[in-house]
N, C-alpha and C positions, 0 to 999 in steps of 0.2 A: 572520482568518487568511489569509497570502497562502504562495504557496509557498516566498518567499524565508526567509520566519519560521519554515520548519520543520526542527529539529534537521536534522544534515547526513544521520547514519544513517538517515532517513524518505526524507528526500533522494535519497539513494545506493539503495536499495531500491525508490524509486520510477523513477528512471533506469537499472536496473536490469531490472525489468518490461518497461518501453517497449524494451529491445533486444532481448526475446524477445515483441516484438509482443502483449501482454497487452492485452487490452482494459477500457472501464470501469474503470478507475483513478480508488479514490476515498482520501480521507483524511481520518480521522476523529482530531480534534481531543477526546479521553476525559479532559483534565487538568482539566475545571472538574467531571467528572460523579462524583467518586468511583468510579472505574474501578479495575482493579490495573494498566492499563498507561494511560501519557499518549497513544500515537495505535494506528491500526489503520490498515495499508493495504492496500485490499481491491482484490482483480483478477479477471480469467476470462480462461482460456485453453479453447482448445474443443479437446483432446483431450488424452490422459493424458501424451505426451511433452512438449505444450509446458507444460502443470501442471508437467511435472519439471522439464523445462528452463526453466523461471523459478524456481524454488525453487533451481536450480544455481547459477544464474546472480545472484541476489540475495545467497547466500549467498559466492558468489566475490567479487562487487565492495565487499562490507561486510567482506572478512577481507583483502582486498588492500589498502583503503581507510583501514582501521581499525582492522584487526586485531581484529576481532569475527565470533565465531562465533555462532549461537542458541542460550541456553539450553536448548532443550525444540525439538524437533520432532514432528509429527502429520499419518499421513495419506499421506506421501511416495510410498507405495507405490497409494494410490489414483487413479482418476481425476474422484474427484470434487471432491477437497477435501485442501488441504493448508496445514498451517500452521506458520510461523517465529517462533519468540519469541527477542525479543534485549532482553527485560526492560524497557526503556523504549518497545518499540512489540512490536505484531505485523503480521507480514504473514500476511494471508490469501487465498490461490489458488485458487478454486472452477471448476469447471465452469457454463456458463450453468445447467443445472438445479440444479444444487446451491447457488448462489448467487441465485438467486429462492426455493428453498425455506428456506435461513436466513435470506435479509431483514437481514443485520445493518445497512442503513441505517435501518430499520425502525427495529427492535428497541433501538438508540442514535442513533433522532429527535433527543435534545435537543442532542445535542453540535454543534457546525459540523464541516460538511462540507466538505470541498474537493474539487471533481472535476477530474481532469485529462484534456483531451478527447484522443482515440484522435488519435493524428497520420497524417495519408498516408505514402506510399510515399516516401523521398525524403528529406522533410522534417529540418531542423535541428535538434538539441534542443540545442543551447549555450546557455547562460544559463536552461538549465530551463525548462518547460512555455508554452506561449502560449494565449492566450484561456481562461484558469482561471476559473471559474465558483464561486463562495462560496456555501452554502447551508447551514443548521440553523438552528435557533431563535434563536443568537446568537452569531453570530460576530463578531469582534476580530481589532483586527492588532496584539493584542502578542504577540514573538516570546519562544516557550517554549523551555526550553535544558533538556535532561535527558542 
């Protein structure tokens, strides 16, 4: 799994995060594990506004982009935890504590991982993420379309 391979809506959701400075930005690859959804993209923000404001913000550039709102939301109002479901993925927003106590890389070990490292101040993100890092049990680069 490389980043270019992944659905645009992952995509957009994930460049999305990075503009509300979200940190630990991972992606989980759920379409080989009998999941109900094909990926999960998981993030930390470290206080309740910027929690909101990445869930704003994701939600803005996947309905301007696409024309796609989430199914199902959860959380919004918390600072610990907040989640988007737009049926073929979710995104998930946790606070550091709250995101060490679900462990969802944990808890879905077997899927590939894709991590996408925190970028500095500054930095360019055109042509999507740099120095991506691939991890799970078995990852692949064929690209999944959902």
């Amino acid at each position: 799994m490389n980043y270019n391979s992944l659905p645009e809506g992952v995509r957009l959701a994930v460049e999305a995060a990075q503009n509300k400075k979200a940190a630990g930005i991972s992606v989980l690859d759920l379409s080989g594990v009998g999941a109900f959804t094909s990926y999960f993209v998981i993030c930390t923000g470290f206080s309740t506004p910027q929690v909101q404001a990445i869930c704003t913000e994701v939600e803005e550039q996947l309905y301007k982009e696409q024309g796609r709102s989430p199914e199902h939301r959860e959380g919004r109002g918390s600072s610990e935890w907040a989640l988007l479901d737009f049926g073929s993925f979710i995104v998930h927003v946790f606070s550091e504590q709250a995101r060490h106590f679900y462990d969802l890389e944990r808890l879905w070990r077997s899927a590939p991982k894709l991590e996408i490292p925190d970028e500095p101040e500054g930095a360019s993100r055109h042509g999507g993420p740099r120095n991506v890092a691939i991890g799970g049990s078995h990852a692949h680069d064929e690209a999944v379309s959902k």
